[in-house]
gemmi code that builds the backbone of each chain (N, CA, C; Angstrom):
import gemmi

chains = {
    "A": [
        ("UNK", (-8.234, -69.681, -10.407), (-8.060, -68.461, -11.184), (-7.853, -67.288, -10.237)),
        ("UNK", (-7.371, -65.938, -10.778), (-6.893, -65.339, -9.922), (-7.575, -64.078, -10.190)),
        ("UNK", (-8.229, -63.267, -9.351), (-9.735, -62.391, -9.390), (-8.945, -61.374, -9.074)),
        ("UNK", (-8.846, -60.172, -10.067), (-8.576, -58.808, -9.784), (-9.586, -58.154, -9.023)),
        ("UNK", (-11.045, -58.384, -9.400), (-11.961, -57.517, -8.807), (-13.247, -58.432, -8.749)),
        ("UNK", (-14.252, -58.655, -8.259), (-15.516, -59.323, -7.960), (-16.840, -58.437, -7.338)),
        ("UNK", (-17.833, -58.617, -7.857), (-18.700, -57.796, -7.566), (-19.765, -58.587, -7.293)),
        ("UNK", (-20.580, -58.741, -6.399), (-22.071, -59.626, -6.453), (-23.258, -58.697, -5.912)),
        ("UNK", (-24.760, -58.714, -6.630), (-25.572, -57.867, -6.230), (-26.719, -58.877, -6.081)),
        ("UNK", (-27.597, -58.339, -4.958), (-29.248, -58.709, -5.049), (-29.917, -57.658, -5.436)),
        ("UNK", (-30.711, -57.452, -6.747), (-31.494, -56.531, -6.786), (-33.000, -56.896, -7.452)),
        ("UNK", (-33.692, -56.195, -6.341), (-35.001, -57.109, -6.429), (-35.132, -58.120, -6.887)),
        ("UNK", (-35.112, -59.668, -6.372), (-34.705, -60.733, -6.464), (-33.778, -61.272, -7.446)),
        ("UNK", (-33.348, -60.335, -7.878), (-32.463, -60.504, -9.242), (-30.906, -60.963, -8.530)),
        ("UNK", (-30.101, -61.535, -8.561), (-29.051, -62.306, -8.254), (-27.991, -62.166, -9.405)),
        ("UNK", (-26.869, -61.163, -9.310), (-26.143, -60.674, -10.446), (-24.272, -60.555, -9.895)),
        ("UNK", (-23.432, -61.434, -10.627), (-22.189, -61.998, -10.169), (-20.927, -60.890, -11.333)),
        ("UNK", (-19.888, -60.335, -11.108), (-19.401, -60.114, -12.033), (-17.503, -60.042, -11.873)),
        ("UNK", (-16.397, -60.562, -12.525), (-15.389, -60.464, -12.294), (-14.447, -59.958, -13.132)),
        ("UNK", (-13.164, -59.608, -12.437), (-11.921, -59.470, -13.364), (-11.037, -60.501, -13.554)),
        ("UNK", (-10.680, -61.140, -13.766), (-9.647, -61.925, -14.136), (-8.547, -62.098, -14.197)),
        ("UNK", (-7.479, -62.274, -13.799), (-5.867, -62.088, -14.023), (-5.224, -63.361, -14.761)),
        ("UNK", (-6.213, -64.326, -14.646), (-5.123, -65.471, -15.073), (-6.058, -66.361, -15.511)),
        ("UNK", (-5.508, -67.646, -16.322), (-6.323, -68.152, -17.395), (-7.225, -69.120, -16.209)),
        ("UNK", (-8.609, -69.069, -16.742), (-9.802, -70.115, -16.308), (-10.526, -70.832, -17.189)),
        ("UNK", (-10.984, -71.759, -16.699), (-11.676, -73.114, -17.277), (-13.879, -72.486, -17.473)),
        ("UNK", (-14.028, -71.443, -18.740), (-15.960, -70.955, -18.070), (-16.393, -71.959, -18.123)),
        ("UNK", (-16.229, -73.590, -18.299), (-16.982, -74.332, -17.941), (-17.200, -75.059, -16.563)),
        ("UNK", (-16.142, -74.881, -16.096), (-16.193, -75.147, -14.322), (-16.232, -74.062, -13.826)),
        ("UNK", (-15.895, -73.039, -14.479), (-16.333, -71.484, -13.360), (-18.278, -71.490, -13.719)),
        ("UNK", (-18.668, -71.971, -14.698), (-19.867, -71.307, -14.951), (-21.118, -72.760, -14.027)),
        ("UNK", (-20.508, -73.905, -14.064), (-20.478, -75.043, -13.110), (-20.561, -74.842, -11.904)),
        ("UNK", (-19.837, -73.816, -11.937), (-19.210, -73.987, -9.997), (-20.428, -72.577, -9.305)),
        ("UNK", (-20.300, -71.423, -9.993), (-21.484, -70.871, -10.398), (-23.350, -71.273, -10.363)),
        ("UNK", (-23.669, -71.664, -11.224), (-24.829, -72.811, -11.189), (-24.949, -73.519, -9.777)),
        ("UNK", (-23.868, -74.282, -9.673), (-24.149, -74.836, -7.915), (-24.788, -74.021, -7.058)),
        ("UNK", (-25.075, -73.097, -6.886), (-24.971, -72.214, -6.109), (-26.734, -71.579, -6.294)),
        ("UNK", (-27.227, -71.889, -7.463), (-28.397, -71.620, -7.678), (-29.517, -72.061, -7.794)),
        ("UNK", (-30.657, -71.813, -7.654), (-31.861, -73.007, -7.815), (-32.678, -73.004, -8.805)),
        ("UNK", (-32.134, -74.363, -9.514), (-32.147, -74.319, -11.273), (-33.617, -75.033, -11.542)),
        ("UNK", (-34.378, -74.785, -10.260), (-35.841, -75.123, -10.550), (-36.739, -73.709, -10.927)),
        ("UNK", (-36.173, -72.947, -10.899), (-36.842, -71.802, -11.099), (-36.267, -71.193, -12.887)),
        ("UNK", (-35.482, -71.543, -13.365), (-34.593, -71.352, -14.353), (-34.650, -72.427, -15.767)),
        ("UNK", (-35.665, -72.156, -16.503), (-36.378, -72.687, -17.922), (-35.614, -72.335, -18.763)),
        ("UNK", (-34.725, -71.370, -18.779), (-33.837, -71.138, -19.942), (-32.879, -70.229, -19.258)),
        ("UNK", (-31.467, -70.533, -19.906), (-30.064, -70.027, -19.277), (-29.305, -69.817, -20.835)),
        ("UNK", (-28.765, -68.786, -20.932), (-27.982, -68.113, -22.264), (-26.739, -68.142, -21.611)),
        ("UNK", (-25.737, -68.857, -22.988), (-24.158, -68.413, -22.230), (-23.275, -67.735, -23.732)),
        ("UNK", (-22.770, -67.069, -23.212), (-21.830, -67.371, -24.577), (-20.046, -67.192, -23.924)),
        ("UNK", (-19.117, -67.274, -24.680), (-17.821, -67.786, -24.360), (-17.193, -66.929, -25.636)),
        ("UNK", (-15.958, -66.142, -25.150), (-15.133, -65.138, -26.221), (-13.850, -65.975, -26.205)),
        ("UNK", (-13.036, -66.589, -26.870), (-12.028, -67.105, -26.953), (-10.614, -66.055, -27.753)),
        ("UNK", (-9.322, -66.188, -27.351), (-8.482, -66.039, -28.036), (-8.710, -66.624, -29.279)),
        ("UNK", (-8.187, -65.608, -30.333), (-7.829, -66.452, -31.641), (-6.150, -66.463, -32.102)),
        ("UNK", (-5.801, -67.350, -32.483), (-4.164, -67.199, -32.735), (-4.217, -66.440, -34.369)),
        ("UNK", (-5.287, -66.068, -34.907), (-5.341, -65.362, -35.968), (-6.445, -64.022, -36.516)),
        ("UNK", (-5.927, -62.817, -36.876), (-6.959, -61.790, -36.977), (-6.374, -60.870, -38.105)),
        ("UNK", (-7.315, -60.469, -38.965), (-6.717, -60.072, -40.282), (-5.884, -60.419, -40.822)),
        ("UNK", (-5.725, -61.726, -41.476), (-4.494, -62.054, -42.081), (-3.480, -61.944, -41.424)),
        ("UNK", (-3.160, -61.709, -39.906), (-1.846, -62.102, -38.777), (-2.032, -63.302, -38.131)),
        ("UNK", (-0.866, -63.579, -37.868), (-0.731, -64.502, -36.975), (-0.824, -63.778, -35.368)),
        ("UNK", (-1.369, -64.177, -34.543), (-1.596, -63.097, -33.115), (-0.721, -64.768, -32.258)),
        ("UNK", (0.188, -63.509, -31.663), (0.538, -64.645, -30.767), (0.255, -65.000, -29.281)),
        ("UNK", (0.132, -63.534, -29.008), (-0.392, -63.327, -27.604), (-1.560, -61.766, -27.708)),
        ("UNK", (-2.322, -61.379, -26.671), (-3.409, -60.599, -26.694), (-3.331, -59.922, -25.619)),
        ("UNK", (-2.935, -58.299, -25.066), (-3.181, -57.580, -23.624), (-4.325, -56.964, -23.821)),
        ("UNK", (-5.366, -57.340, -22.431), (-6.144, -56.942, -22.199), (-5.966, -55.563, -20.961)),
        ("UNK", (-6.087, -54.198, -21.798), (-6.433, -52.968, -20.836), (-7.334, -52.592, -20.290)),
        ("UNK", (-7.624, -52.053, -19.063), (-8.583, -51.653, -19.087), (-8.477, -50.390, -17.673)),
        ("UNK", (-9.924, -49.556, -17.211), (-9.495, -48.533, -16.573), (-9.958, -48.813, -15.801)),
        ("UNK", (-9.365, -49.233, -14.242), (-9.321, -49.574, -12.788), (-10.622, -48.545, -12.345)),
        ("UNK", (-11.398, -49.211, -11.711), (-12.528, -48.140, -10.978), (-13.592, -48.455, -12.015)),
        ("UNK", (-13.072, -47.619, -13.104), (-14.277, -47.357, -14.438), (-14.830, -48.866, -14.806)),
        ("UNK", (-13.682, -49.398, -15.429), (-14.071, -50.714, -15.599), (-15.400, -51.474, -14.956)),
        ("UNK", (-14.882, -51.777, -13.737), (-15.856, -52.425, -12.560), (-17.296, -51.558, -12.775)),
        ("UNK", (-17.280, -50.523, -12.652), (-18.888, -49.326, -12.539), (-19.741, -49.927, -13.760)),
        ("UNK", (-19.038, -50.343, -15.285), (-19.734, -50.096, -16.435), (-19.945, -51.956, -16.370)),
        ("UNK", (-19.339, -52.524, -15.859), (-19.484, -54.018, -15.465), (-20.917, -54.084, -14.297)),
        ("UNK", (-21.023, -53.575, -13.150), (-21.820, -53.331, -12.540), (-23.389, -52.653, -12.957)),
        ("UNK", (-23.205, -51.862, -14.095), (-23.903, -51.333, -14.811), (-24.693, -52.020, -15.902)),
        ("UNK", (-23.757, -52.591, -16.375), (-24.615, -53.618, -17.199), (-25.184, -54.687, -17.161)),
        ("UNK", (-25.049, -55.327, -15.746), (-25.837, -56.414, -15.085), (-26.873, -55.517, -14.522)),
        ("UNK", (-26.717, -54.777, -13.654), (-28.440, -53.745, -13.072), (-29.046, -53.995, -14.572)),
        ("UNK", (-28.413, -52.797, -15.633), (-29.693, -52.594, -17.041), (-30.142, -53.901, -17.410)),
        ("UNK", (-29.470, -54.588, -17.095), (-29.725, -56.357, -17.876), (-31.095, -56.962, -17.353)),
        ("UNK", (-31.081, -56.380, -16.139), (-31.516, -56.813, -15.303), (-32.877, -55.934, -14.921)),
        ("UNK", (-32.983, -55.027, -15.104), (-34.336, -54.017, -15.306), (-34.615, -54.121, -16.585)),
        ("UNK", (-34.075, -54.570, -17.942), (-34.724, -54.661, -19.080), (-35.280, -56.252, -19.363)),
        ("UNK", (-35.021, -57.279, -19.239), (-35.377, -58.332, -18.903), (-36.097, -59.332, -17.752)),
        ("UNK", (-36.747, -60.125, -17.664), (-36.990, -60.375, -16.321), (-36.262, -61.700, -16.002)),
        ("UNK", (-34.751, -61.816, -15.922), (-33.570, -62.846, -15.233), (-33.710, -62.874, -13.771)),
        ("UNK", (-33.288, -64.184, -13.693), (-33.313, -64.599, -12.175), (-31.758, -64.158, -11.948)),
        ("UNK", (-30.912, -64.573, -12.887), (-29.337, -64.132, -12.362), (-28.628, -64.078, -13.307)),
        ("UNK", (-27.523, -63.019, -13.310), (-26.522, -62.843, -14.890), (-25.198, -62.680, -14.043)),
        ("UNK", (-24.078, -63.534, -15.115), (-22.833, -63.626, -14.650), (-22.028, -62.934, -15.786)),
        ("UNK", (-21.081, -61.933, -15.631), (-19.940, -62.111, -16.130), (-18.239, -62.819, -15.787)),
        ("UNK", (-17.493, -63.019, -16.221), (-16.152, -62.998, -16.228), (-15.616, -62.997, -17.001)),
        ("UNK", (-14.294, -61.945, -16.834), (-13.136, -61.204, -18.195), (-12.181, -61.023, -17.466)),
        ("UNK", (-11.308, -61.391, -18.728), (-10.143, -61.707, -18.512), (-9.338, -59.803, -18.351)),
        ("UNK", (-8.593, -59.462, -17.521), (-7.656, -58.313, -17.715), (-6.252, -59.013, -17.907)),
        ("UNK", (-4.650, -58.460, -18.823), (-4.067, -58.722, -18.799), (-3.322, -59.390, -19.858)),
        ("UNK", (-2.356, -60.297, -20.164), (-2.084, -60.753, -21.257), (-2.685, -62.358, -21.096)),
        ("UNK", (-2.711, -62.862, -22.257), (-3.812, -63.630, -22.285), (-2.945, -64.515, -23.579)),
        ("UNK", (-3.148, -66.158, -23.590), (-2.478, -66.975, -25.019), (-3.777, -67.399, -25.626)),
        ("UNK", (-3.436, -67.862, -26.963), (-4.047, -68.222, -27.834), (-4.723, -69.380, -27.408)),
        ("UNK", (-6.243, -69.414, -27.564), (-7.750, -70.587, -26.799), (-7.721, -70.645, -25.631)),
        ("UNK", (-7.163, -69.459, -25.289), (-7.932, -69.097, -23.383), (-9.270, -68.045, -23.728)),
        ("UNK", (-9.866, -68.266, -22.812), (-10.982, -67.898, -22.666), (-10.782, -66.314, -22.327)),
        ("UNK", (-11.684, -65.528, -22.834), (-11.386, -63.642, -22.730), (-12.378, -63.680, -21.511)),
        ("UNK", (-13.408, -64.189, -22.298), (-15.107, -63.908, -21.542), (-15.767, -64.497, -21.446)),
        ("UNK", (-16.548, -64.716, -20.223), (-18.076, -65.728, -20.364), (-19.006, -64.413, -19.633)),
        ("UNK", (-20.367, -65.184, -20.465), (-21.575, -63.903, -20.227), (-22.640, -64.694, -19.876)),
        ("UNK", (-23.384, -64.432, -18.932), (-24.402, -65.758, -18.603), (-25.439, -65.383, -18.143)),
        ("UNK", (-26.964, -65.612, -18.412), (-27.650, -65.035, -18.023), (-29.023, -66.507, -17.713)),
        ("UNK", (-29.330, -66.449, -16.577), (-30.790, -67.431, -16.220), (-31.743, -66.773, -16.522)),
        ("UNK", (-33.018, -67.174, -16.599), (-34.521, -67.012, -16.270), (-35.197, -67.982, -17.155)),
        ("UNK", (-36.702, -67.491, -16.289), (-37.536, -68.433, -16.293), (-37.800, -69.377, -17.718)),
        ("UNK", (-37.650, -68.110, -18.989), (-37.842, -68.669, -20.302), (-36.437, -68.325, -21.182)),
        ("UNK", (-36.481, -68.939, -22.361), (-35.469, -68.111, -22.986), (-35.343, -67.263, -23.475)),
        ("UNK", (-36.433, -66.633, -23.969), (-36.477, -65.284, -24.221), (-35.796, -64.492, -23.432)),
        ("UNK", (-35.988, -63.902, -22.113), (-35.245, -63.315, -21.699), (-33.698, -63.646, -21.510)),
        ("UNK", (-33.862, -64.906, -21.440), (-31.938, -65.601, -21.151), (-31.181, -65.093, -22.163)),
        ("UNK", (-32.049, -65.403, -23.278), (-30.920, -65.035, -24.688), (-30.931, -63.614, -24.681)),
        ("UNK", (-31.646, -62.691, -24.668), (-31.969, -60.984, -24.915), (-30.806, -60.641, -23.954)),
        ("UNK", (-30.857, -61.228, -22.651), (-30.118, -60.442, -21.512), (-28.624, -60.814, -21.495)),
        ("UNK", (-28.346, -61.881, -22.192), (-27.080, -62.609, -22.712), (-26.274, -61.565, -23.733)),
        ("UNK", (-26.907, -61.655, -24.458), (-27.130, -60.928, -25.752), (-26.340, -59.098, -25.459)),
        ("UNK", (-27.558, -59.073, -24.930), (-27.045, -57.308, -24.431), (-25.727, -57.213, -23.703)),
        ("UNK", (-25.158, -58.141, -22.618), (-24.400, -58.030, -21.799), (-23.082, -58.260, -22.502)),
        ("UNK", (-23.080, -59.290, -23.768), (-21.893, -59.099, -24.394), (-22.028, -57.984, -25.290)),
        ("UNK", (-22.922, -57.373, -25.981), (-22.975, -56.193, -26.872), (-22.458, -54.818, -25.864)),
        ("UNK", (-22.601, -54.823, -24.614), (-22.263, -53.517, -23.777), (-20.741, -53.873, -23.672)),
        ("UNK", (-19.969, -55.162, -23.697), (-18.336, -55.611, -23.139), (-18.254, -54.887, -24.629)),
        ("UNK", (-18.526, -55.278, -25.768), (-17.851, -55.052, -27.352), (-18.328, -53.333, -27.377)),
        ("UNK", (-18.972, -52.311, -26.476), (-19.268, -51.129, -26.920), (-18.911, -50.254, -26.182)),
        ("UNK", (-19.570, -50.674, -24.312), (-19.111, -49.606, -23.187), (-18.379, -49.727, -22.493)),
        ("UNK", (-18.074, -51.132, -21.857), (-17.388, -51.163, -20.840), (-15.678, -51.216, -21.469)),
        ("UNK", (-14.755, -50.459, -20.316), (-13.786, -50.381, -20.796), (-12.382, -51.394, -20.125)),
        ("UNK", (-12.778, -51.761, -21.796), (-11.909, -52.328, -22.093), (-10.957, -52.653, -23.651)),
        ("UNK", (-9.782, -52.892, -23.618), (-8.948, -52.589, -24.617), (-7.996, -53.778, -25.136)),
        ("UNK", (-8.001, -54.401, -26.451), (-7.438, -55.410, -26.385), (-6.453, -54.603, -27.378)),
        ("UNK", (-4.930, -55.619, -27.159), (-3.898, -55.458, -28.454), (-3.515, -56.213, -28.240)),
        ("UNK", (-3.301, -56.840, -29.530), (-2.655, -58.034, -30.028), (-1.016, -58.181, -30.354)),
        ("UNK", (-0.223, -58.977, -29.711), (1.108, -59.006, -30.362), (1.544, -59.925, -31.282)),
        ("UNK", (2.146, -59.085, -32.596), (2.122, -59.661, -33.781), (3.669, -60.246, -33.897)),
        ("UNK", (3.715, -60.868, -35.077), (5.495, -61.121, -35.006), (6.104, -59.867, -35.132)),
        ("UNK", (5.595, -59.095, -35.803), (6.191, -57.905, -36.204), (6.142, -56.749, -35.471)),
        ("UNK", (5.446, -56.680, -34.208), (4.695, -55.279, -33.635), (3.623, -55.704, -32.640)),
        ("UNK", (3.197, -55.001, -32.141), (1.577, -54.785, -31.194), (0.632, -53.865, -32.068)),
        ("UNK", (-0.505, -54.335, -32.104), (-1.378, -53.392, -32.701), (-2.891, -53.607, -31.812)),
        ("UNK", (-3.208, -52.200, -31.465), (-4.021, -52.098, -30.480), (-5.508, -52.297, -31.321)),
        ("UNK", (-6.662, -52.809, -31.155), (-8.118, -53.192, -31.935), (-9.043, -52.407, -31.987)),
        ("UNK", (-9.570, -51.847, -33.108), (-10.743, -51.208, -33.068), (-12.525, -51.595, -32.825)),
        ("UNK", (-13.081, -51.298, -32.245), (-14.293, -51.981, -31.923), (-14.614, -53.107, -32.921)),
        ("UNK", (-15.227, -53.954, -32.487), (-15.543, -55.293, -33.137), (-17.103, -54.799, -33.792)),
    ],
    "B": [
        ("UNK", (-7.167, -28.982, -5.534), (-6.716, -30.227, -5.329), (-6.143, -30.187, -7.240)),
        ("UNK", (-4.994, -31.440, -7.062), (-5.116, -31.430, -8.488), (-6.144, -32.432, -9.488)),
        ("UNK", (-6.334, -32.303, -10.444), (-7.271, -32.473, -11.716), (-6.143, -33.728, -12.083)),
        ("UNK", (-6.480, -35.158, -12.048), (-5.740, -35.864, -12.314), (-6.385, -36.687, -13.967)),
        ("UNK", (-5.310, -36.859, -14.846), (-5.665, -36.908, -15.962), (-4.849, -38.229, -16.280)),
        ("UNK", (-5.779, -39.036, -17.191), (-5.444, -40.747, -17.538), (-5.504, -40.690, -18.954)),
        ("UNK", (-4.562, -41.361, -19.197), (-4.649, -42.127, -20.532), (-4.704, -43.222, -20.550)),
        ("UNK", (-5.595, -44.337, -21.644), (-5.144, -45.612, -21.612), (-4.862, -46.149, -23.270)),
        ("UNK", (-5.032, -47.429, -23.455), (-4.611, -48.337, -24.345), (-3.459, -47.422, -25.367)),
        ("UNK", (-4.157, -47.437, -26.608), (-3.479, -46.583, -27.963), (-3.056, -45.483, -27.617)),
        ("UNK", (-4.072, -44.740, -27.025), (-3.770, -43.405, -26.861), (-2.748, -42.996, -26.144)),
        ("UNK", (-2.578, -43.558, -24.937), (-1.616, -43.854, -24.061), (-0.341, -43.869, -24.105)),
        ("UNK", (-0.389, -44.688, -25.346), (1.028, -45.188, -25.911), (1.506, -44.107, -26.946)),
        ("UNK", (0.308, -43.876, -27.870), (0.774, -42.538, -28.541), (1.546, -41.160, -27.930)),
        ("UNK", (0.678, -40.978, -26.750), (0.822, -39.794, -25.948), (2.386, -39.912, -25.137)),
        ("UNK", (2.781, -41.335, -24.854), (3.766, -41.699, -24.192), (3.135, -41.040, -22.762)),
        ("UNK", (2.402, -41.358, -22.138), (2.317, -41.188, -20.925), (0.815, -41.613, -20.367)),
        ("UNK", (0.614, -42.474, -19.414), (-0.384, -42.890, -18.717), (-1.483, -42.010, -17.744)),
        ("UNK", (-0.590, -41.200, -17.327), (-1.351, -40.247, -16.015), (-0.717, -38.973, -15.534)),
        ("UNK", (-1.094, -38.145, -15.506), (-0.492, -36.816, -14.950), (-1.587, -35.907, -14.592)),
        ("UNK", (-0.796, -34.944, -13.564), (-1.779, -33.893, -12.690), (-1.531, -32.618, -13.520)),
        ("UNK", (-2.759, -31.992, -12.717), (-2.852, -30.643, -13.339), (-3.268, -29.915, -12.152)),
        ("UNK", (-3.022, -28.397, -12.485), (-3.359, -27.664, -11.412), (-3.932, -26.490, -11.982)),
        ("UNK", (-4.716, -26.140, -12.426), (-5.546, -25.571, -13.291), (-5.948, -24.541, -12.181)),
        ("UNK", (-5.539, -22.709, -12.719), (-6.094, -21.763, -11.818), (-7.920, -21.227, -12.285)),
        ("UNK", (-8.098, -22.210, -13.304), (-9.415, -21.420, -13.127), (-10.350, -22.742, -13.607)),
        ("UNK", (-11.550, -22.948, -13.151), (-12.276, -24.144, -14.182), (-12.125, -24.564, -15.719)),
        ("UNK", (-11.904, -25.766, -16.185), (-11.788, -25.805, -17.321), (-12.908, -26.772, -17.932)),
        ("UNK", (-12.786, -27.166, -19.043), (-13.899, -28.286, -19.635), (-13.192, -29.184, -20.154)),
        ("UNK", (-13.315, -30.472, -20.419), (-12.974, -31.536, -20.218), (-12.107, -31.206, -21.785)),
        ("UNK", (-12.343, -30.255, -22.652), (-11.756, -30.769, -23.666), (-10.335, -29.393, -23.563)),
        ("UNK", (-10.464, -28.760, -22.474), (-9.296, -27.618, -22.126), (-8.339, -28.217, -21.360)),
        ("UNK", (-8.737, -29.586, -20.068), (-7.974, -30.542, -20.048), (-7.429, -31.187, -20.673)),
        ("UNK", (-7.628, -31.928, -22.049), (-6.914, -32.489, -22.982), (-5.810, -31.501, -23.650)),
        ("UNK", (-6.477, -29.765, -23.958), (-5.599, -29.386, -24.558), (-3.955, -29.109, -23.823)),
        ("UNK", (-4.186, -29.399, -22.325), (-3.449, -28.850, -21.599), (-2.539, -30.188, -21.410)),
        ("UNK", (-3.371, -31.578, -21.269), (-2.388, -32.291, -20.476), (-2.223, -33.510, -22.150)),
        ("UNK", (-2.265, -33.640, -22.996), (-2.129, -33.897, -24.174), (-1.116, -32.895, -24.809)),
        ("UNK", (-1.604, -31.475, -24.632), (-0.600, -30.625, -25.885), (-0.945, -31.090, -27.120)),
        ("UNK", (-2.220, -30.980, -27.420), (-3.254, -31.028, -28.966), (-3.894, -29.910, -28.771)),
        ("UNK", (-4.711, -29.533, -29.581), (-5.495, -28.349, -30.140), (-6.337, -29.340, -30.120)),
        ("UNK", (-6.667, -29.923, -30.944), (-7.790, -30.197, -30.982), (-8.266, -32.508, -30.281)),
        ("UNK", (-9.399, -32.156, -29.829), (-9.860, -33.576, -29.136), (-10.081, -34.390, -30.874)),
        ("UNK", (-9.041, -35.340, -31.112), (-9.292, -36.351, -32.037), (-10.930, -36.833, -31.776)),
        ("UNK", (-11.633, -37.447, -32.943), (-12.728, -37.869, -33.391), (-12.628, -38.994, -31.996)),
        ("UNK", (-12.001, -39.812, -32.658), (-12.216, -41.274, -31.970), (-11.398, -41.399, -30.480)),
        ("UNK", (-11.548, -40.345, -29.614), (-10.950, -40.124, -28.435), (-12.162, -39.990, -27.573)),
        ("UNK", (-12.660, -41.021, -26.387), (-13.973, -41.062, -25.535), (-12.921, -39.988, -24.179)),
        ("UNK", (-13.960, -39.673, -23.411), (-13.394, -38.741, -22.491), (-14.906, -39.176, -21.180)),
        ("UNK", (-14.286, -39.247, -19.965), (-14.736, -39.672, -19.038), (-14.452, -39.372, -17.677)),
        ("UNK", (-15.094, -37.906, -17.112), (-15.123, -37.427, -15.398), (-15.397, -38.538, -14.428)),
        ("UNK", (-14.926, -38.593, -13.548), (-14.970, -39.223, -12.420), (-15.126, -40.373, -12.966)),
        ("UNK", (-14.844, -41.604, -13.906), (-15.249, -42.888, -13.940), (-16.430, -42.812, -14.693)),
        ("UNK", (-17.119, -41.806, -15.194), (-18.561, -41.738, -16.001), (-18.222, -41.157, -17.184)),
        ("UNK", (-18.763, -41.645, -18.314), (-18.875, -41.393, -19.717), (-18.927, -39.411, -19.859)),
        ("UNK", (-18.145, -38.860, -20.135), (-19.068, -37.862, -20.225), (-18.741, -36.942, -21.673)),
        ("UNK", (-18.848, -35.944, -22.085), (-18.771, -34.682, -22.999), (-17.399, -33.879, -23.181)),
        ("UNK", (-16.877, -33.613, -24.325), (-15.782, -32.727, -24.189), (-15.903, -31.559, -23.693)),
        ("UNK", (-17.155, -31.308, -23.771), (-17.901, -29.650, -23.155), (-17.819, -29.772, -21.597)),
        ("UNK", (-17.968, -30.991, -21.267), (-18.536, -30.717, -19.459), (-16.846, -30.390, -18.503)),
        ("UNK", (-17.400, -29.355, -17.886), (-16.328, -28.993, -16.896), (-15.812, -29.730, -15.911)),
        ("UNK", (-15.018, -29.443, -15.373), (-13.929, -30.174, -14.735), (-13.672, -29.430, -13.057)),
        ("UNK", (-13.915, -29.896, -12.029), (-13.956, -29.102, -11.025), (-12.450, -29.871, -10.336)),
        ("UNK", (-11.995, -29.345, -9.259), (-10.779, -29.369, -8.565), (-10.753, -31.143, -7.750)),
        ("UNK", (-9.684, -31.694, -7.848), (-9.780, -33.091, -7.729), (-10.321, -34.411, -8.638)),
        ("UNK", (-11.104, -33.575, -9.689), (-11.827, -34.600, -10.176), (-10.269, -35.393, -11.198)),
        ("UNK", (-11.109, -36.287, -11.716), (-10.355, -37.645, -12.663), (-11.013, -37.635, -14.344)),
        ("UNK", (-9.987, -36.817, -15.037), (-10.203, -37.125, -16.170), (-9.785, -38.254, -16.965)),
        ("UNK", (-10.486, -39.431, -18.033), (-9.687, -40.207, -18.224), (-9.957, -39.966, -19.953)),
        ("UNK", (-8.653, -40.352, -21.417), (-9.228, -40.146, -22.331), (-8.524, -41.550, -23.204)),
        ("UNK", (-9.499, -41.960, -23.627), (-9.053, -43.265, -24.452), (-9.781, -43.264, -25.650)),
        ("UNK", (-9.253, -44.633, -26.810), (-10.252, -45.179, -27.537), (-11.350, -45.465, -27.637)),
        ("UNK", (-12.073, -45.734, -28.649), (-13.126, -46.820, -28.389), (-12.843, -47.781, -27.525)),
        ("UNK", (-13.853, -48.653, -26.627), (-13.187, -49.952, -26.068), (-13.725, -51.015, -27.261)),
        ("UNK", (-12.970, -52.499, -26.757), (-12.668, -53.332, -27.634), (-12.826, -54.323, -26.563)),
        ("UNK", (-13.467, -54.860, -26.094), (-13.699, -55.767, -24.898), (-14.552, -56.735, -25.610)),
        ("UNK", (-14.756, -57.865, -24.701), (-15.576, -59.295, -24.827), (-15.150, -59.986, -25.662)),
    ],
}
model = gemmi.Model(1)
for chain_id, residues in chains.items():
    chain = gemmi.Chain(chain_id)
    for i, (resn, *xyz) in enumerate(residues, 1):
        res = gemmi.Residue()
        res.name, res.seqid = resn, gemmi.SeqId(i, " ")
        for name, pos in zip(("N", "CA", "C"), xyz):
            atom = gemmi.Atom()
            atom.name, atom.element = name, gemmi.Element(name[0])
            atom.pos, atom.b_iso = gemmi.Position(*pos), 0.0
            res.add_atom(atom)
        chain.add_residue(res)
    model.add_chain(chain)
structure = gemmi.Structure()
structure.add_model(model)
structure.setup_entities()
């Protein structure tokens, strides 16, 4: 896959991964390949979730999907929401990756991933990290229709 | 320095234009930038506005060099 931007932090033992995307990836061998890398003896519960293309949204057919977003800003509010994730929960490590760019129908947009010790926190910190992609961080999808592009209003 | 001003997604496209400078002789506030580099009167409802890469206020001022950016809601994840 092909990484516009990558970010990795240690903060107070907290271990926090985050990317841009340019081109279509597999989150089950990125989130695989990921995991390798960690020591899943310390890690009782792990939250993932996965945003897929849909080839359909309001009664359209969507054929393809551009993902916008604002260079600099983007990355800060990505960076941002793994720290808060990460001071509001107690995770051993949270991953994002998102897709920027145009994108086909059952490719993957997003994976959101979060370890620790129980699940409580895995799911909460999971949880939040896709609720901040659908609220703060910027980013912009439009869909191309047969008929037109039409840009999406918050989910 | 100039006051460099962004548009993205919808808005962008509405506005027909992505990015342009300004050279502003006196301080302005983020929403005297829009009126200037938009050519609106008034900051639409659903228009976010953001100094340097940070969320900020249509009220907050704008100093020499900085980066205004003004978009939609985002729609991400």
């Amino acid at each position: 896959m092909a990484t516009k931007w990558d970010f990795s932090l240690r903060l107070a033992a907290v271990d926090m991964h985050a990317e841009i995307i340019t081109t279509a990836f597999n989150p089950w061998q990125a989130l695989a390949d990921y995991e390798s890398r960690l020591d899943l003896s310390k890690c009782g519960g792990n939250a993932v979730f996965t945003g897929n293309m849909r080839d359909h949204n309001q009664g359209d057919e969507v054929t393809t999907l551009y993902l916008d977003h604002y260079p600099g800003m983007t990355e800060k509010y990505l960076q941002q929401s793994l720290q808060d994730a990460a001071q509001r929960w107690q995770v051993i490590d949270a991953l994002i990756l998102h897709r920027a760019g145009s994108i086909s129908p059952g490719e993957t947009i997003v994976l959101a991933a979060a370890w620790a010790a129980h699940r409580e926190p895995a799911f909460a910190a999971c949880r939040y990290l896709v609720e901040e992609l659908k609220s703060r961080v910027p980013f912009w999808k439009k869909e191309q229709l047969k008929d037109g592009g039409r840009w999406l209003n918050p989910a | 320095m100039p006051v460099t001003v962004k548009f993205f997604a919808g808005l962008g496209e509405r506005l027909q234009r992505r990015e342009i400078s300004l050279h502003p002789d006196k301080p302005l506030s983020a929403l005297q930038v829009w009126q200037e580099a938009a050519q609106e009167d008034e900051l639409p409802v659903n228009v976010l506005v953001a100094i340097n890469q940070t969320y900020a206020k249509a009220d907050s001022m704008v100093k020499d060099g900085d980066e205004v950016g003004f978009f939609p809601p985002v729609s991400g994840g």
